[in-house]
N, C-alpha and C positions, 0 to 999 in steps of 0.2 A: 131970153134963154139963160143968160148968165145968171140973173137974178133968182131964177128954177133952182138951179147947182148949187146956190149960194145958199140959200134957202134950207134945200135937202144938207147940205154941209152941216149948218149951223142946227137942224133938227138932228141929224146925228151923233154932234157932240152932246147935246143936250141931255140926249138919253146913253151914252158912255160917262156923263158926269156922273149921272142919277145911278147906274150899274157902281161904279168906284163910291160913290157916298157909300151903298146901302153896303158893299162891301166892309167898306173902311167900319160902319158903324159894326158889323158883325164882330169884326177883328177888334174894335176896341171893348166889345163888352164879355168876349171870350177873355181877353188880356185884362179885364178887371177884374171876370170871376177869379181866373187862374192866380192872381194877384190874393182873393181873399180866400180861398180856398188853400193857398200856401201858407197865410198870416196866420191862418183858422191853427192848421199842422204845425208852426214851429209854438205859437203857443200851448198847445196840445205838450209837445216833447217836454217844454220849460216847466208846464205844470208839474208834468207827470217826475221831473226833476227835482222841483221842492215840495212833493208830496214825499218823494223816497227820502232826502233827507230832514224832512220835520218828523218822519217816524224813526228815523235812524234817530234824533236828537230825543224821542218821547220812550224809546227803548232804554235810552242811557240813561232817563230821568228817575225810570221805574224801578234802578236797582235799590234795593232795602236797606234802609239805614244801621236794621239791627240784624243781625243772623239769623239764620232760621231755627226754627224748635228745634233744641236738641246739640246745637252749635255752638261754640265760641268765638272771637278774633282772637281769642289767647290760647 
């Protein structure tokens, strides 16, 4: 009788392992999208950051050397 109980014991933990694995795997691979789908976004910001100031520097580049038709610096 004991060996029954013991038995059913040890079959229940079994399958309460297998329940917390399959959990735990869930949770680790929502927490790595979440992880690259954050990494994806601040890269995103950083770009869209040196994209504004390499035009800001390509605006300043394109001022004219000589005046316009019609102009002087004097």
């Amino acid at each position: 009788m004991n060996k029954q109980i013991k038995k059913k014991q040890i079959e229940s933990l079994g399958a309460q392992l297998l329940v917390l694995q399959n959990n735990y795997t869930g949770l680790l691979i929502s927490w790595i999208v979440s992880l690259v789908v954050i990494a994806l976004i601040m890269i995103g910001i950083v770009y869209y950051i040196w994209r504004a100031g390499q035009q800001q520097s390509e605006s300043g580049e394109a001022i004219p050397l000589r005046p316009a038709r019609g102009y002087s610096y004097t």
